[in-house]
N, C-alpha and C positions, 0 to 999 in steps of 0.2 A: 337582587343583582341580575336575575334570570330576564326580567323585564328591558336593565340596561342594557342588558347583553343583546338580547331581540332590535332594539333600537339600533344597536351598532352594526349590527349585523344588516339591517337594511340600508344604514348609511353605505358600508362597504358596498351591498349588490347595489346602489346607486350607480355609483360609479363607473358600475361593470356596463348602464349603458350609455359611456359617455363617447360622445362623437369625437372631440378635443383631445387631446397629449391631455393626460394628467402630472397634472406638476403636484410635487408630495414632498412636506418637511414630514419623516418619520425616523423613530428609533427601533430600528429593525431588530434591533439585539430585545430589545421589552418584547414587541411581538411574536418573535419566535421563541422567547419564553411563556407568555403566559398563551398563547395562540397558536403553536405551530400547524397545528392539523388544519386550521381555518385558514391559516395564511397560505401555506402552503396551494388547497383549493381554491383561493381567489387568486395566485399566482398564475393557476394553471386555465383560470377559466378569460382573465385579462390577455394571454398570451394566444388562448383561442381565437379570442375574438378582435387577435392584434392588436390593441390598444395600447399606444404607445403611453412611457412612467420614465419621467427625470424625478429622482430620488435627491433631496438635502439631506442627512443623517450626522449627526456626532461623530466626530473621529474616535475610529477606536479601531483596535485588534480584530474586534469579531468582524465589524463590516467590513475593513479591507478583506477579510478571509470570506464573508459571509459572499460578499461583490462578486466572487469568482465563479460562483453558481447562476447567479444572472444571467439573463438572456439578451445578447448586445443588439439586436434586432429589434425588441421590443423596452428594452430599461436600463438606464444610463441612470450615473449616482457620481454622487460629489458627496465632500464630507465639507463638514465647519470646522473650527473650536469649540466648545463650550461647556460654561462651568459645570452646568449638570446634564444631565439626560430630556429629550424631551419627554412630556409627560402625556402628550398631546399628540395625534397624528392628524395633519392638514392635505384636504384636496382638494387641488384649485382644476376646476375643469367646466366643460359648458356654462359658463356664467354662476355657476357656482360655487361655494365652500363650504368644506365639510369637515365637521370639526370629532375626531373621537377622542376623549381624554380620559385615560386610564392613569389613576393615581389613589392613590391608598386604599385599593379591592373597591373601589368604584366606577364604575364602568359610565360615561355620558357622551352623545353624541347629538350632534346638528345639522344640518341644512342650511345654507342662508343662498338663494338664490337672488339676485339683483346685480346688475350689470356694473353700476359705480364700485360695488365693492368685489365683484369677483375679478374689475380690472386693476383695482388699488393693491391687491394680494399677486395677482400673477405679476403687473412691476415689482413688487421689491418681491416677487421669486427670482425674477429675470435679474435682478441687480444682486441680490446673493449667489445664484448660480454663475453668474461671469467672477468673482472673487471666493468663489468656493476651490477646492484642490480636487483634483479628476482622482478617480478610481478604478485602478484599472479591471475591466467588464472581462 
């Protein structure tokens, strides 16, 4: 797991230097369970280096509550429906996507950088976030 986790971890610092809005389906209530201390520091180090996050998320209790700690300057969040949690956190940014999926104490992450598919992900981000429900920041 130490190895997955090392992967993941540099997916995230990827991120950290992305020129682009990152756009992110995430289940923030999973990561500040099993992550808070890390999330928390990539929180604080994306808000450094101003890097603007529209967040998709599962409706629930914790994010509307969780939402109100957000920085409306740098991270705007909308929720969906859905039947379960994701299991999965996605980041669509500089031409790339970045996949970390956490599900049954397994930790795996990816890279896919190429222009047709980092544009196929940000449209239907773009088309879920217009029919997603605002969260108030």
């Amino acid at each position: 797991m130490k190895v997955s986790l090392f992967k993941a971890l540099e997916t995230v610092k990827d991120s950290l230097t992305s020129s682009t809005e990152i756009l992110s389906y995430i289940d923030s209530e999973a990561v500040n369970k099993n992550f808070p201390d890390l999330n928390k520091q990539f929180i604080s180090q994306r808000r450094q280096k101003a890097i603007k996050k529209r967040i998709i998320a599962p409706d629930s209790a914790f994010i509307r509550q969780h939402a109100k700690s957000f920085d409306a300057k740098t991270t705007s969040i909308r929720t969906v429906t859905a039947s379960q949690p994701f299991s999965t956190i996605m980041y669509i940014y500089d031409n790339k996507v970045a996949y970390i999926s956490m599900r049954q104490n397994q930790i795996v992450s990816m890279i896919i950088e190429h222009p047709a598919i980092y544009q196929m992900h940000k449209t239907l981000f773009e088309q879920t976030w217009l029919n997603a429900k605002a969260v108030p920041v």
